[in-house]
DOLUMTOR-769733 format. One record per residue (C-alpha): x negated, y, z negated. Coordinates in steps of 0.5 Angstrom, whole numbers, plus 2048, in hexadecimal, padded with zeros to 3 digits. Each point is the difference from the previous one (the first is absolute). Layout:
N
   u   v   w
   X   Y   Z
...
end
This chain:
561
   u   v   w
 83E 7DA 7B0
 800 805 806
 803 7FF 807
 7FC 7F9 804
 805 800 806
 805 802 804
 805 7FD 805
 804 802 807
 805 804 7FC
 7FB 805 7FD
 7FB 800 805
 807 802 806
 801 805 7FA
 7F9 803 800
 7FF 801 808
 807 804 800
 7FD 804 7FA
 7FA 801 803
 803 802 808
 805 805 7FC
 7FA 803 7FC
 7FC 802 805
 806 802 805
 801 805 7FA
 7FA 802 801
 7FF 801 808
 801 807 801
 7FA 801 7FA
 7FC 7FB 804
 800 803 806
 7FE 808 7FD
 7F9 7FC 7FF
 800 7FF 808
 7F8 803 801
 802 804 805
 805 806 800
 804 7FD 807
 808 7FF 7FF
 7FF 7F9 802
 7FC 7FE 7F9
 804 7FA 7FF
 7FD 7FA 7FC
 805 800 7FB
 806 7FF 804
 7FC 7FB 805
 7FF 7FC 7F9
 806 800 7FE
 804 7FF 806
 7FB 7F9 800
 802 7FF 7FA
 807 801 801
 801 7FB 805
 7FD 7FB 7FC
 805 802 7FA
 806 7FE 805
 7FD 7F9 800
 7FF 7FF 7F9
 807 803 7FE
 804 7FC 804
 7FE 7FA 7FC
 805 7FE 7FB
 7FC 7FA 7FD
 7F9 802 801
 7FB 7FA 800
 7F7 802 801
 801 7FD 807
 805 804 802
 7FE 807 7FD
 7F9 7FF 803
 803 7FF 807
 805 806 7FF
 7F9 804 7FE
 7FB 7FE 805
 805 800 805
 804 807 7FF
 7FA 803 7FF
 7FD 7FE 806
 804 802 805
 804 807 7FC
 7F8 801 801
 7FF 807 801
 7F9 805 801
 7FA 7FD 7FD
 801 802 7F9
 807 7FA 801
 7FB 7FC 805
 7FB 7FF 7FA
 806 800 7FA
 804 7FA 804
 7F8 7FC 800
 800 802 7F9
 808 7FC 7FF
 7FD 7FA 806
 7FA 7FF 7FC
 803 7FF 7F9
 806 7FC 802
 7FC 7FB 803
 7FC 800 7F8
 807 7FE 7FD
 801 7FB 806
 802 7FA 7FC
 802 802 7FA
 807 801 7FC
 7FD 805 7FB
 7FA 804 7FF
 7FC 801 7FA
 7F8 804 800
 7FD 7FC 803
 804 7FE 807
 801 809 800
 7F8 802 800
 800 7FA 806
 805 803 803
 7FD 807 7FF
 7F9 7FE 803
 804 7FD 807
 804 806 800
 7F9 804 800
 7FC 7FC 805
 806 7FF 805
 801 808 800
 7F9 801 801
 7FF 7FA 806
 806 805 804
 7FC 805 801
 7FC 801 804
 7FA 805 7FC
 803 800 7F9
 7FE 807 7FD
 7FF 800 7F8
 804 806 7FC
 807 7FE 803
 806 7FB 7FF
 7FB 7FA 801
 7FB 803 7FA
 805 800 7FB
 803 7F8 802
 7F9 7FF 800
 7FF 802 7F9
 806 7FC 7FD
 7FE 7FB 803
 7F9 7FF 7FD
 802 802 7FA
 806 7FB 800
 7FB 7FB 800
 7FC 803 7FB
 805 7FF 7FB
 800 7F9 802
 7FA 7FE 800
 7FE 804 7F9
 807 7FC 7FD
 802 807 7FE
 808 7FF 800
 806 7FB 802
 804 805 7FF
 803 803 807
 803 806 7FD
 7F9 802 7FD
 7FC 7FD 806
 804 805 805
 7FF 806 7FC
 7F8 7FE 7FF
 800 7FF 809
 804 807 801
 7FC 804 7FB
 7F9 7FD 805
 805 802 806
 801 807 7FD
 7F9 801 7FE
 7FE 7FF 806
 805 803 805
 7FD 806 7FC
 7FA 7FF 803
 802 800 807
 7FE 808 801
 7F8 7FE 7FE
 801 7FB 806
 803 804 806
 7FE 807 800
 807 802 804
 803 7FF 7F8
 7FB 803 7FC
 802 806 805
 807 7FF 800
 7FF 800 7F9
 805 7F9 800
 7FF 7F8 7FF
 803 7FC 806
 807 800 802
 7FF 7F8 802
 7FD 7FE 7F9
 806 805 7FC
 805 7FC 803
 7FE 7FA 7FF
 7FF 802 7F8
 807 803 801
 803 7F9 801
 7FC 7FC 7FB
 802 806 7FB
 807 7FE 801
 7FF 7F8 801
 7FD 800 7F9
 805 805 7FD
 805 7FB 802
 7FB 7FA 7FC
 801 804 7F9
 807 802 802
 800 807 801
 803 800 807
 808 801 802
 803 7FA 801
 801 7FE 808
 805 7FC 801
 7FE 7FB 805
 806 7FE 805
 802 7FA 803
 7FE 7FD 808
 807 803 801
 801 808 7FF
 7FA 805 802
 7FA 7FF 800
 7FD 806 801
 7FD 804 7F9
 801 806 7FF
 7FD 805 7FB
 803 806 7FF
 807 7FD 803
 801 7FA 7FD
 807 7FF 801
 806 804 7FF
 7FF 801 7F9
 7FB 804 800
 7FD 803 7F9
 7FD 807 802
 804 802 805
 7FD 806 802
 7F9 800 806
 7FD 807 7FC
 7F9 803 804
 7FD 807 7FF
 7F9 803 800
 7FE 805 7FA
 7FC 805 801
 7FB 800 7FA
 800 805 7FB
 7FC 7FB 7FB
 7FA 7FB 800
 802 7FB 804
 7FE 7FA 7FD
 804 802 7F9
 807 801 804
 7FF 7F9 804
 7FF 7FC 7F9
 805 803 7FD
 805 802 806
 800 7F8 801
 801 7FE 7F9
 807 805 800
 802 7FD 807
 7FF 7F9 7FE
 805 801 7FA
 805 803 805
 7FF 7FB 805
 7FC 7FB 805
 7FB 7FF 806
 7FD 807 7FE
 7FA 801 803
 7FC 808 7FF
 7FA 801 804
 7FC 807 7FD
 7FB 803 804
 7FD 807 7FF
 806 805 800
 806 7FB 802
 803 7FA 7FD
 804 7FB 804
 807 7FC 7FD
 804 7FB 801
 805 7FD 7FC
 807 7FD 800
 804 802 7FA
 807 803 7FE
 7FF 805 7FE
 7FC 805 806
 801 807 7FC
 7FC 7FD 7FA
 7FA 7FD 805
 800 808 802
 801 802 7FB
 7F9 7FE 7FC
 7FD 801 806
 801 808 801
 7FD 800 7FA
 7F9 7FF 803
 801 804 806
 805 802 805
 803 7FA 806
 800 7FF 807
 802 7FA 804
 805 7FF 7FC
 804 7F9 803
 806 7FC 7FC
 803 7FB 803
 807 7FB 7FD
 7FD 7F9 800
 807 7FE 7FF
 803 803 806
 7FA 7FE 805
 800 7F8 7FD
 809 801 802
 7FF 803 806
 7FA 7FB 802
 805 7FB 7FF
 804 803 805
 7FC 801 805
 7FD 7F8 7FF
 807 7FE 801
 800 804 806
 7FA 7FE 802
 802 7F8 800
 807 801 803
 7FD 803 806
 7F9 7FC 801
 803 7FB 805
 800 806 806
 7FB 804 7FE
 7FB 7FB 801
 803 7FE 807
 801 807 801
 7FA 803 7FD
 7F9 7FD 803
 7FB 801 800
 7FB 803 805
 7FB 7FC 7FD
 804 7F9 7FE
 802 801 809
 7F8 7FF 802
 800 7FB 7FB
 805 7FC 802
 7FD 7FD 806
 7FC 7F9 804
 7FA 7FE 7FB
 7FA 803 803
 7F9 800 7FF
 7FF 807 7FC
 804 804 7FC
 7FF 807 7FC
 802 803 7F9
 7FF 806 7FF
 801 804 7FA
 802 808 801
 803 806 7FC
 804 804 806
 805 800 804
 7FB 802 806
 7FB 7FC 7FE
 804 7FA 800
 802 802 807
 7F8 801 802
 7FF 7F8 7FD
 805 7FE 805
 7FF 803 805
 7F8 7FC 7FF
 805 7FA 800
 800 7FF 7F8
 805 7FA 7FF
 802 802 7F9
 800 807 7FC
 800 800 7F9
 802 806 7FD
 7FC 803 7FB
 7F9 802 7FF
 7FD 805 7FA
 806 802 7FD
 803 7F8 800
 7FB 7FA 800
 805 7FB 803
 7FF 7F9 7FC
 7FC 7F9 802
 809 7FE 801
 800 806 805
 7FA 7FE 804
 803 7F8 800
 807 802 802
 7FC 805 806
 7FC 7F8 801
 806 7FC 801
 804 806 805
 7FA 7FF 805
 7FF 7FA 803
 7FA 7FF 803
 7FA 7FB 7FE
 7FB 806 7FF
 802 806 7FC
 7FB 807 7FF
 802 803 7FA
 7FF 807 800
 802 803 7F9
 7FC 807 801
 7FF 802 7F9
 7FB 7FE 7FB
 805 7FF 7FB
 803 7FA 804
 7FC 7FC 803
 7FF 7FC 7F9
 807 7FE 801
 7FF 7FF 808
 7FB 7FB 7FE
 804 7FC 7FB
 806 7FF 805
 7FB 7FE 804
 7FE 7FA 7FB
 807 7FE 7FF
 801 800 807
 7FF 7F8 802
 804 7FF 807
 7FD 807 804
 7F9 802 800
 7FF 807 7FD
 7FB 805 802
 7FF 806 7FC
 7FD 806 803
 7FE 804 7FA
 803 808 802
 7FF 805 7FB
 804 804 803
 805 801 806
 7FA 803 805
 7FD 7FA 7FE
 806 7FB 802
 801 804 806
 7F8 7FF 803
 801 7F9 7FE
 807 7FF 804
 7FD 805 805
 7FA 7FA 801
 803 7FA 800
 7FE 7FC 807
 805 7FC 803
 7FC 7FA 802
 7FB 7FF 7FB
 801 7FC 7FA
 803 801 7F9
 7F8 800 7FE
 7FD 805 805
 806 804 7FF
 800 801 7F8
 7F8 801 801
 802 806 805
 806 802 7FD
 7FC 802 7F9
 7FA 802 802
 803 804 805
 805 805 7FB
 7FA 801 7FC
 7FD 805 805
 807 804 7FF
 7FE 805 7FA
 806 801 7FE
 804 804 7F9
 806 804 7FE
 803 805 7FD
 804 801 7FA
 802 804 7FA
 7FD 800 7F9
 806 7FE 7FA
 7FB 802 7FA
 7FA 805 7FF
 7F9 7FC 7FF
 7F9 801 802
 7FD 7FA 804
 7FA 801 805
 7FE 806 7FD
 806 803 803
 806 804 7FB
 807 7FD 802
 805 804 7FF
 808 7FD 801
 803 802 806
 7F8 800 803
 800 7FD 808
 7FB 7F9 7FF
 7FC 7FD 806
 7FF 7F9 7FE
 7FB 7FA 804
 802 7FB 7FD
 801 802 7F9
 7FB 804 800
 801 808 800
 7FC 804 804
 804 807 801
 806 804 7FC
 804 806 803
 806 803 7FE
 803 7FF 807
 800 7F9 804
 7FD 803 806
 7FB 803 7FC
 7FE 7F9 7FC
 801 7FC 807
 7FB 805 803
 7FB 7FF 7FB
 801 7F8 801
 7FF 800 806
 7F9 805 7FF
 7FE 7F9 7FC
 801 7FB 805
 7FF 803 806
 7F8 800 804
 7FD 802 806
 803 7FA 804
 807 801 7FD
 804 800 806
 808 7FE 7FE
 804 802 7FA
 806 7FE 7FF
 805 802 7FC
 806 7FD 7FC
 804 804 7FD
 805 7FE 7FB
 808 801 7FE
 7FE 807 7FC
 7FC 803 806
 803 804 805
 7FE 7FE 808
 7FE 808 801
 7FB 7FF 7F9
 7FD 7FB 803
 7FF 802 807
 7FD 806 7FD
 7FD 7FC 7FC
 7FD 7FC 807
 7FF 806 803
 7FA 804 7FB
 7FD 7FA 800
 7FF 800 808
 7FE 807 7FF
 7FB 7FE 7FA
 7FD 7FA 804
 7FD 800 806
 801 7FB 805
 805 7FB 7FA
 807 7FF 803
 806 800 7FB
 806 7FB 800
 806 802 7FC
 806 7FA 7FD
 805 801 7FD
 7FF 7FA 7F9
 806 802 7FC
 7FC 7FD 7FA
 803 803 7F9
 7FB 804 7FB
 7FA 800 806
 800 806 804
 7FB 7FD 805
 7FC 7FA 801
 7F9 802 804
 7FC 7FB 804
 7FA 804 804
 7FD 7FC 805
end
C-alpha cells in the first residue's frame, strides 16, 4: 500500500536527520566555494542555521505539527547565518507555514508546502540569480506539483525520491547557468547543502538513519553530531591529507566505502594530486594504514572525542559556577555604550579586527558585532545587537556581502525599532558611510547620503589562496597572494606587497588623491608602512593612510579615493 502520511514523530525524525546529514557533509560543501579564499563557508553558514533550528526541534519531547513548525521557522530565523542560511531559513518559513493547520502530512499538503517554500525563498531576495540554492527549490517544487496534478503516486517515500531526483538533475545544471561554476568546475554550494539535508531527511522516511534519540524539555538541548553525548561511538577525530600516487577519483570511491566500514562522519574530498579525509573511528592506525597505500601523508591530526567531550564538561561546569561575576566584572565596551537614555539615532556595525573595532567606535558606532568574512553573525546576532541599543532609529552596517541578508531579516522581525540597513559590502565602505552620516538631517536623508556616499569609495583586499585553480584567465597556485573587489580577482602575487600593489594599480586613476591601508593581524606595521611608502613613491600627488585592522586571513583591506 505504500506509505500515505506522516506524523509529528517522524517528521521531528526527519528534520534532525537531515540537520545531521548535512552538518557531516559541511567541510565537502564548503571546498565547492567558487573562489579560492580561506573564507568559503557556505557549508558551515548552513549548518549553523540549521543547527539552530534543530536545537528547538529536539527540545520537544511530545511533538505536535504546530509546535515543530514554530520550532523550524523560528529556529531557523534568527540562527540565520550568510546568505546561503538567510534563504535556506525562508525555504524552512515557507514550508511550515503549507503545513499550518495540519496534524499529518501526506503528498498533497508536502508539494503545497514545497511550492510556499520556493516562492518565499524567491520574494527574500532582492535579485534571484538562477543556478543557486533557489534554482534547485525552485525545481522541486514544481516538480512536486506535477506529481499531484498528473496523480502519479500517494506514496511519500516514492513522491520524495521522484522530487529529489529533479532536484539532483538540476543542481547538476547549475554550472550551464552561472559560468563562474562551469569555470570552477563545481555545482552550487547552497544548492548541495540543501540536497545534503533532504538526503538525510529521507534516509531517515525509509529507516536508513541512526536513530536520534529526542530529549526531553528538562536536559540539553543542544544537538551534537559528532559528540553527542558521553558515550561516544568512534572516539577518535582523524584527519590527513594524502599525497596522490593513483587516480584520484578511484581512491575517493574506494577510500570512503573501507572508511565507512571502520566509522562515520567521513568525508574525502579528491582534487588532482591530494585527497582530503576526515573521519571518526577507533582505530586511527587502520584509517592510515589504507591510506598509505595510495600515496604518502601530510597534515595528519587525531584528537580523543572522548577526552575533549569530559573535559567540556569541566570547563562547562566551570563556566556556569563562575557566570555571575564574570558578567559583572566583564562588560563590554559595547554593552556600556548601549546601556544609555533612549536617543534618536544609534548604530550597529559589523567588524572583523580589533582596530577596526576601535575605528567604528571612535565614528561612535553604539554597537560591534564581531565577526565578518570568516564568521557571518546570524539574524539572533543582529537582534541581540538591536535590543542592546536603545534608540528609535537604528543604522545597520554589516560590511560584507554575505551579511547583509540577514541584517535585512533582523530588520523585518524588528517591530518596536525602525531599522535602517545601509548595505556596506566591505569595511571601507561601512566606514565611508558612518564617516558621512550628518547629525541633523533626517534618518531619510541620511540613509540616501550614507549609501551613495560609500559607493564612490573603491575599495578591495588582500588575501591567500587556500587551493590551485584557474579563474579569470589567471593560474592560481596555493599560497598565491590575491587582490579581491568584491569578490572579483584582479591581481596574484607571491607576496602580499606585491599583490596589494597590483590591487592598487587597478583601482586607482589620475584623480586618486587618498589610499588607506588597513592592515590586519598577520601583517607587521613596518610592512605596511613600506607598503605605504612605494605607493607615494609610484603615484603622484596621492597621499597614504596607514591603520592597524587586525582582521584575520586578510593581509589588508584597500580603499582609493
Amino acid at each position: 500500500m505504500g506509505l500515505k502520511s506522516i506524523d509529528a514523530k517522524m517528521f521531528q525524525k526527519m528534520f534532525l536527520s537531515g540537520a545531521r546529514a548535512l552538518d557531516e557533509k559541511k567541510e565537502y560543501i564548503n571546498e565547492l566555494n567558487v573562489f579560492p579564499v580561506p573564507d568559503g563557508d557556505t557549508g558551515t553558514n548552513m549548518t549553523m542555521t540549521i543547527i539552530a533550528a534543530a536545537k528547538e526541534v529536539n527540545s520537544i519531547s511530545n511533538p505536535t505539527m504546530e509546535q515543530l513548525g514554530k520550532a523550524i521557522s523560528s529556529g531557523s530565523l534568527r540562527g540565520a547565518r550568510g546568505n546561503s542560511g538567510v534563504i535556506m531559513s525562508q525555504l524552512f518559513r515557507g514550508f511550515v507555514k503549507g503545513i499550518k493547520g495540519n496534524d499529518t502530512l501526506d503528498v498533497n499538503i508536502l508539494a503545497n508546502s514545497l511550492q510556499h517554500a520556493a516562492d518565499t525563498a524567491y520574494k527574500a531576495v532582492m535579485k534571484p540569480k538562477e543556478g543557486t540554492i533557489l534554482t534547485v527549490a525552485r525545481a522541486g517544487a514544481d516538480k512536486a506539483v506535477d506529481v499531484i496534478i498528473n496523480n502519479d503516486t500517494e506514496d511519500i517515500t516514492e513522491f520524495c525520491d521522484i522530487v529529489i531526483e529533479s532536484m539532483e538533475e538540476e543542481l547538476l545544471k547549475t554550472p550551464d547557468m552561472l559560468p563562474v561554476l562551469k569555470q570552477a568546475g563545481v555545482v552550487d554550494s547552497g544548492g548541495e547543502g540543501l540536497m545534503a539535508f533532504l538526503r538525510g531527511a529521507v534516509d531517515a522516511l525509509k529507516g536508513k538513519a541512526p536513530d536520534i534519540k529526542v530529549k526531553s524539555r528538562g536536559s540539553s538541548r543542544t544537538v551534537k553530531t559528532d559528540i553527542p553525548d558521553a558515550n561516544i561511538k568512534f572516539g577518535y577525530c582523524t584527519e590527513f591529507i594524502i599525497m596522490l600516487e593513483h587516480n584520484a577519483d578511484v581512491v575517493e570511491a574506494q577510500l570512503k566505502e573501507y572508511l565507512q566500514q571502520i566509522g562515520d562522519c567521513v568525508v574525502v574530498v579528491a582534487d588532482d594530486e591530494i585527497v582530503k579525509v576526515h573521519v571518526h573511528t577507533n582505530d586511527p592506525g587502520l584509517a592510515i594504514q589504507k591510506a598509505l597505500s595510495y600515496g604518502s601523508l601530510t597534515s595528519m591530526k587525531i584528537d580523543n572525542m572522548r577526552e575533549e567531550h569530559n573535559e567540556k564538561v569541566i570547563r562547562d561546569a566551570e563556566r556556569a559556577a563562575m557566570q555571575q561575576s564574570q558578567d559583572s566584572k566583564k562588560e563590554s565596551i559595547t554593552a556600556q555604550k548601549a546601556r544609555t537614555e533612549r536617543k534618536n539615532t544609534g548604530f550597529i556595525v559589523v567588524s572583523s579586527g580589533e582596530g577596526l573595532s576601535d575605528i567604528f567606535h571612535d565614528l561612535k558606532a553604539d554597537y560591534i558585532i564581531e565577526g565578518g568574512q570568516t564568521m557571518n553573525p546570524s539574524t539572533d546576532d543582529m537582534l541581540t545587537a538591536i535590543d542592546s541599543v536603545n534608540a528609535d532609529n537604528i543604522f545597520i552596517l554589516p560590511n560584507n556581502g554575505n551579511i547583509i541578508l540577514a541584517a535585512n531579516q533582523a530588520k523585518e522581525m524588528t517591530k518596536d525599532k525602525n531599522i535602517i540597513v545601509i548595505p556596506s559590502r566591505n569595511i571601507p565602505q561601512g566606514i565611508a558611510a558612518l564617516i558621512n552620516y550628518t547629525e541633523g538631517s533626517s534618518v531619510k536623508e541620511n540613509e540616501r547620503n550614507m549609501s551613495s556616499e560609500m559607493l564612490d569609495i573603491k575599495s578591495g583586499q588582500v588575501t591567500y589562496a587556500v587551493r590551485d585553480t584557474n579563474m579569470d584567465g589567471r593560474n592560481i597556485k596555493k599560497g598565491d597572494f590575491m587582490g579581491l573587489t568584491d569578490k572579483t580577482i584582479v591581481s596574484v602575487g607571491s607576496n602580499a606587497k606585491e599583490a596589494a600593489k597590483k590591487l592598487i594599480k587597478e583601482l586607482a586613476d589620475n584623480s586618486s588623491e587618498l589610499v588607506c591601508l588597513y592592515y590586519g593581524a598577520d601583517t607587521t606595521e613596518e610592512e605596511a608602512e613600506l607598503l605605504a611608502d612605494e605607493i607615494v613613491a609610484d603615484y603622484n600627488g596621492i597621499d597614504v593612510e596607514v591603520q592597524y585592522g587586525g582582521q584575520p586571513v586578510y593581509s589588508y583591506y584597500i580603499s582609493v579615493e
